[in-house]
Every structure is written in structure tokens, then in C-alpha cells.
C-alpha positions in Angstrom: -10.2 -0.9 -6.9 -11.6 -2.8 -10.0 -13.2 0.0 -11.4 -9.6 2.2 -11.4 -8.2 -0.6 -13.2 -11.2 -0.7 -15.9 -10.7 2.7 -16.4 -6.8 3.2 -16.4 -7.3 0.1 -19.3 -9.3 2.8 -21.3 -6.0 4.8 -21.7 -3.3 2.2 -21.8 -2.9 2.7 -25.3 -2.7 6.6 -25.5 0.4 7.7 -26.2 2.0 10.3 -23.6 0.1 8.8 -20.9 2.2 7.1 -18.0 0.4 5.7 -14.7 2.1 5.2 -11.8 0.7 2.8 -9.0 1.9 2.5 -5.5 -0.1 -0.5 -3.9 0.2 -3.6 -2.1 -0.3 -5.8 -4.9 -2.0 -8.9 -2.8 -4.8 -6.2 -2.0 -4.8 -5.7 -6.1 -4.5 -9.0 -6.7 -7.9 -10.1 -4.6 -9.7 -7.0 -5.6 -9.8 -7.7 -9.1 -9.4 -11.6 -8.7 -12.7 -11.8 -6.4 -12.0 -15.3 -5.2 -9.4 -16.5 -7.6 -6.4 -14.7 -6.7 -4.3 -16.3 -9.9 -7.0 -14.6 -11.6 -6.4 -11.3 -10.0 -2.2 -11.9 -11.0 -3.2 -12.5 -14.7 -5.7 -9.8 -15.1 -3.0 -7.5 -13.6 0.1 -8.6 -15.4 -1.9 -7.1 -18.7 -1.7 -3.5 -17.3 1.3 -3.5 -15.1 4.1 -3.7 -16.9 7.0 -2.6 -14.6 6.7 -3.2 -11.0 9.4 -1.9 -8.4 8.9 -3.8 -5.2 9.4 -1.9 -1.9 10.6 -3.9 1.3 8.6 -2.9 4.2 10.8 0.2 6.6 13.5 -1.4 9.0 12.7 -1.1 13.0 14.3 2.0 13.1 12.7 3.5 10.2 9.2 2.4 11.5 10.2 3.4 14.9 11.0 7.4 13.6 8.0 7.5 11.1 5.7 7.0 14.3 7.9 9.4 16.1 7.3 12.0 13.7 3.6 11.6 13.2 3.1 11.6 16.9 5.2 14.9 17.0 3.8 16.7 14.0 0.0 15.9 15.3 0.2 17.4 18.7 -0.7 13.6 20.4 3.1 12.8 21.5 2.0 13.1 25.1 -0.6 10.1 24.4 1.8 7.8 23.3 4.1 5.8 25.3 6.9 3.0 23.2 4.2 0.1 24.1 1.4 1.9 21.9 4.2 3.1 19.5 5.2 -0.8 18.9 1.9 -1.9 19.5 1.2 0.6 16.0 4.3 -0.6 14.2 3.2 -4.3 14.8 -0.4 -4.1 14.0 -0.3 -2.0 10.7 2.5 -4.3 9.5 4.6 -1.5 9.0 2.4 0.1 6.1 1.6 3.6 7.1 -1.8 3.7 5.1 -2.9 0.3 6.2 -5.7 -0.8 8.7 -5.5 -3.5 11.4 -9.7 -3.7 11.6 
């Protein structure tokens, strides 16, 4: 993650050139801070200049993404609503995140 921000640093002052960034931000923020996270939010606040937060999907919201991944993938039959909640719960309602 470091490394992407080096390199999007390269370009921040060519003109045309917009990045867009959709992350959890505490992930960024230990990434690049190592073990200073205050270092991580001052390193950052140099490239991102706008930051739109998004609030993590309501029950239902979490509840019909799973449904529709299930459905979509063929594996509806192997899930029952205690594995669905048991997914919602552990990937803290981010789609792309891990529980490991």
C-alpha cells in the first residue's frame, strides 16, 4: 500500500490527473505509518485532499448484498441466515474485507 502512495505522489502535480481512492483509511493509515499511526494520518493528509466518508451498509443492506452474492454464485443452497449473519458480522460489513 506504501508503494501506491509513493508512486501516486510522482503525479500529484500533473495537471489533468485526478485519483480516486476508495479505502478504509485506518488500513492506509498503519500501512504507511508502520507503527506510528499519527504518522500514517500526516503522511496521508499531504496526498488526500478530499475525503468522502462512507458509513458502513444498514442490516438490511448487508443482509441483501449477501443475498445476492449467494444467489449470483450458484452457493444459495449452502447458506442458511446463521452463516449469512455469521458473514455480515465477521467481515464488519465491508464486502472486500477479511476476518483472518
Amino acid at each position: 500500500m506504501f508503494e501506491v502512495c509513493e508512486a501516486i505522489k510522482l503525479y500529484l502535480d500533473s495537471p489533468g490527473i485526478v485519483f480516486v481512492l476508495a479505502c478504509d483509511q485506518a488500513v492506509l493509515w498503519r500501512a504507511v505509518g508502520h507503527d506510528d499511526p499519527g504518522a500514517g494520518v500526516r503522511y496521508l493528509e499531504k496526498i488526500i485532499q478530499v475525503s468522502y466518508p462512507v458509513p458502513p451498509p444498514s442490516d438490511a443492506l448487508a443482509r441483501k448484498l449477501v443475498d445476492g452474492y449467494v444467489s449470483r454464485s450458484g452457493t444459495a443452497h449452502l447458506f442458511d441466515d446463521a452463516m449469512k449473519r455469521l458473514l455480515i458480522e465477521r467481515t464488519g460489513r465491508n464486502p472486500g474485507a477479511s476476518s483472518g
